[in-house]
C-alpha positions as a printed Julia matrix, in Angstrom:
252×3 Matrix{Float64}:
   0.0    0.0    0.0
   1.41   3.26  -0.77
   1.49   5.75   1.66
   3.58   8.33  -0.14
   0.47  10.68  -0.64
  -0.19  10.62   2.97
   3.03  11.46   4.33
   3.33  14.6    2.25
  -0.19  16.01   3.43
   1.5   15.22   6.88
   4.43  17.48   6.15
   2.17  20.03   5.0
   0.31  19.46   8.14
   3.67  20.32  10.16
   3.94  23.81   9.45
   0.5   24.95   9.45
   0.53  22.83  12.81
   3.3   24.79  14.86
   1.8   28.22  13.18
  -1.45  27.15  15.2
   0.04  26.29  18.11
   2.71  29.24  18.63
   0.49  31.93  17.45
  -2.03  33.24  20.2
  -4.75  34.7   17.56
  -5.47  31.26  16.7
  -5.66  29.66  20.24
  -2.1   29.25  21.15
  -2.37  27.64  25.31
  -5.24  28.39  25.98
  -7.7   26.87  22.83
  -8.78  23.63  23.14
  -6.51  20.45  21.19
  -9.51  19.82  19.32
 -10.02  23.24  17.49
  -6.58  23.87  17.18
  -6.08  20.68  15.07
  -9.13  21.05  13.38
  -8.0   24.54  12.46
  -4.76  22.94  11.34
  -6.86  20.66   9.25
  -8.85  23.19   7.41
  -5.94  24.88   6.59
  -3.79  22.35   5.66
  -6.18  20.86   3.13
  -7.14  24.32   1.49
  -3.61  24.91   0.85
  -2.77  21.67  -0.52
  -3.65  22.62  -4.13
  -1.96  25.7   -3.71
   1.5   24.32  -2.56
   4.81  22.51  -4.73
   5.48  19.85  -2.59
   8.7   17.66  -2.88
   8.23  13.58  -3.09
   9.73  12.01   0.34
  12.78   9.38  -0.3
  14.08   8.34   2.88
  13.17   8.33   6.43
  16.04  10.49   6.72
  15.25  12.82   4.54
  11.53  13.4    6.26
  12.7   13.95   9.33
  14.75  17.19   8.26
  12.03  18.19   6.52
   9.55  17.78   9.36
  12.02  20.07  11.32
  12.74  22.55   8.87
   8.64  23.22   8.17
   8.45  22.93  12.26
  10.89  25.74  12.59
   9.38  27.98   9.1
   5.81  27.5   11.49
   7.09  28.75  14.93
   8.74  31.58  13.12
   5.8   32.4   11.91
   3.28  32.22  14.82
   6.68  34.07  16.78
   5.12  37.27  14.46
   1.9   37.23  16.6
   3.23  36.02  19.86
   6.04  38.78  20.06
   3.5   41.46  19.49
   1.32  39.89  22.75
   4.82  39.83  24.58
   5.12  43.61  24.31
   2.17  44.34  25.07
   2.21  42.04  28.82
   5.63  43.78  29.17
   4.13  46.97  28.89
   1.16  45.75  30.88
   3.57  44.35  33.57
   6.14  47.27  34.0
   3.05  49.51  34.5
   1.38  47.19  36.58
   4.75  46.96  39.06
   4.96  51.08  39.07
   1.16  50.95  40.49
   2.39  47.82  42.76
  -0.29  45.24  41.15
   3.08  42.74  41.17
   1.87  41.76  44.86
  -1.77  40.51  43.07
   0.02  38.17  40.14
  -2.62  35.65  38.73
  -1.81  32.85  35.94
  -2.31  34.13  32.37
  -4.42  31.75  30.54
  -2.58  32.62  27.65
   1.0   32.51  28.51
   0.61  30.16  31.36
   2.68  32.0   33.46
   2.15  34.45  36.35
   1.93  37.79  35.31
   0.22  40.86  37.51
  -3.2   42.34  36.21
  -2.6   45.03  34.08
  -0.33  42.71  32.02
  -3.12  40.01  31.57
  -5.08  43.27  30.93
  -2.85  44.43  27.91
  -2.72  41.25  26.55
  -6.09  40.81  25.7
  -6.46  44.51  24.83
  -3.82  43.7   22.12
  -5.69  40.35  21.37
  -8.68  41.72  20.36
  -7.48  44.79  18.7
  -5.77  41.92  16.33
  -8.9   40.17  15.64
 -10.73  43.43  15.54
  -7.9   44.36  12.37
  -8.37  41.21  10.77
  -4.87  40.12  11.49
  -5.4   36.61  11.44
  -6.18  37.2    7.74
  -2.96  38.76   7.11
  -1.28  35.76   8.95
  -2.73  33.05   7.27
  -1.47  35.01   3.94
   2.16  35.22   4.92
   1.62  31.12   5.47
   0.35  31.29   2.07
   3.68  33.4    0.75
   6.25  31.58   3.01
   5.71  28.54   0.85
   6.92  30.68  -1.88
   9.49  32.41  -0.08
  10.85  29.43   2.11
   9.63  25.88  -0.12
   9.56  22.83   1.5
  12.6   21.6    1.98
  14.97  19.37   4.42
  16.28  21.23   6.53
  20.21  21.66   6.5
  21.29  25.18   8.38
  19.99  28.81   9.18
  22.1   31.49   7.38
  23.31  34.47   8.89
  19.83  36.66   9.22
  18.97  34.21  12.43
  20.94  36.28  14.97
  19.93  39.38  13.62
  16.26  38.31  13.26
  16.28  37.0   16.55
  17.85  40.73  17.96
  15.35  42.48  16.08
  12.31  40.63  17.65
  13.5   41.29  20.94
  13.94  44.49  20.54
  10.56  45.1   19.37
   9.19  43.69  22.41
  11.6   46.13  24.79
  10.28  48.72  22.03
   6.83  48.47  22.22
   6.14  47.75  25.87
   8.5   50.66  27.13
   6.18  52.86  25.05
   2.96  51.23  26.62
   4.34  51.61  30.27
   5.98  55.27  29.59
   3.12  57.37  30.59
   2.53  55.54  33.7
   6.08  55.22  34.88
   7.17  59.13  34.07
   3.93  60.12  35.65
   4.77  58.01  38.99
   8.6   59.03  38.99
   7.03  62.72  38.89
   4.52  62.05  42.15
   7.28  60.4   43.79
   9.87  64.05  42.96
   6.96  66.15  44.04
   5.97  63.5   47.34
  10.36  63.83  48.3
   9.67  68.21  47.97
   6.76  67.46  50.13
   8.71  65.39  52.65
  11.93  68.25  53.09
   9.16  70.97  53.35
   6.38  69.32  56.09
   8.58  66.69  57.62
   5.52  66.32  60.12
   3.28  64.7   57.15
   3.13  61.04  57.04
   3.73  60.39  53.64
   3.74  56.91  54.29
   0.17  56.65  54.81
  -1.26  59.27  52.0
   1.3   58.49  49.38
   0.27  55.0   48.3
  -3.27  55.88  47.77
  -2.0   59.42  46.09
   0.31  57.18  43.55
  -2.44  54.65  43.29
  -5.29  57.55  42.43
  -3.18  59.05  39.93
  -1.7   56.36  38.02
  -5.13  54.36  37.86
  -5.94  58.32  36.17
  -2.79  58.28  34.28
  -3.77  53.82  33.32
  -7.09  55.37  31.57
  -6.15  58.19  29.91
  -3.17  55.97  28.47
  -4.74  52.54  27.61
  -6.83  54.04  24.5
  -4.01  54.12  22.98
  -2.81  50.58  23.14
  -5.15  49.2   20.4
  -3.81  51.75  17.96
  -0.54  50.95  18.6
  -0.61  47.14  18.56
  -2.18  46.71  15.31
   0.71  49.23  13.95
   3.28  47.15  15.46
   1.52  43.78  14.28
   3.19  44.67  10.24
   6.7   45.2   11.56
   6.02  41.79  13.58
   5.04  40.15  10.59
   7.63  41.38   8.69
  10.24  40.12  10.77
   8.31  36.88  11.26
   9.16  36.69   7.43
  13.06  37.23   7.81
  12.9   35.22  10.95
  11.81  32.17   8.43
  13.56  33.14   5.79
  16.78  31.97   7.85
  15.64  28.73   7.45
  16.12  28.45   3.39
């Protein structure tokens, strides 16, 4: 019985798979195993008229080409999943100026303890990508990294890697220092004025009216700034993509 037809609709299955998996607008941790593969499904069988693929000789062989479409699908749900990062960064350096790091709770989508205000701007930027239609855009750069990055066994990642790798970190410092600055400049400033206050009335106990002073005005400071985050996510979610796209493009 040949199976040859099989096993290539399971490759194609691979990369589609670990773009599922890794990338949080399509479930990521917290979906179900049963949507996620029937998602994988669905996609995998829509793009298999659409998609060259290469005729599997040797056990070998398929197993470098299960990890090279393994590591094309992470980078490419990495393009989402950095851009949900930065915005729980920004989320959590905010959240630890206001001193929410004492109530951490277990993201749901991370699986990790993070404080409120993180959880907070992670499904702020969540929605604001499904709200975009971002998951479109996603599932086309799937579409175009089979153009860009065929299948193919996988034999070593050229240069770009490190610098790929360097650039999505730094959009994650990027983006979630600019989510947190308004809070943290605007608490460094209450705590300049709350130090005049304490050389000029040393008889004030600042101890007991300055935590509720810093908590009223950066839970002020939280709303006026948190309209913006939408905005800013779905700007960031192209560069993310983008360098989801050199990020698997190491991988030719």
């Amino acid at each position: 019985m040949d199976f040859s037809a099989l096993v290539v609709f399971g490759v194609l299955l691979v990369r589609v798979g670990m773009m599922v998996a890794t990338a949080p607008i399509f479930g990521s941790t917290w979906a179900p195993p049963t949507v996620k593969a029937g998602l994988t499904a669905i996609f995998a069988v829509l793009l298999l008229p659409l998609v060259r693929l290469p005729e599997i000789v040797t056990p070998a062989s398929l197993a470098l080409v299960v990890v090279h479409e393994a590591l094309v699908g992470i980078a490419i749900g990495f393009s989402i999943r950095i851009v949900i990062g930065a915005a729980e960064l920004g989320g959590y350096l905010a959240g630890f100026q206001l001193g929410f790091a004492y109530a951490g709770i277990v993201d749901p989508q991370s699986g990790v303890r993070n404080n409120v205000l993180a959880v907070l701007y992670g499904m702020l930027a969540l929605l604001a990508l499904l709200g975009a239609n971002v998951h479109h855009a996603l599932i086309r750069l799937l579409l175009a990294s089979y153009e860009a990055v065929p299948v193919a066994a996988f034999a070593r990642a050229d240069g770009s890697l490190a610098e790929s790798v360097a650039r999505t970190f730094g959009l994650i410092v990027t983006v979630g220092m600019q989510l947190a600055v308004p809070v943290v400049l605007v608490l460094l400033l209450v705590e300049f004025v709350l130090g005049l206050m304490t050389r000029a009335a040393p008889s004030l106990n600042l101890m007991v009216i300055g935590a509720p002073l810093r908590l009223l005005v950066g839970l002020v400071t939280l709303a006026a700034g948190v309209q913006v985050v939408p905005g800013l996510i779905v700007r960031t979610s192209d560069w993310a993509m983008e360098l989801g796209s050199h990020l698997a493009g190491a991988f030719r």
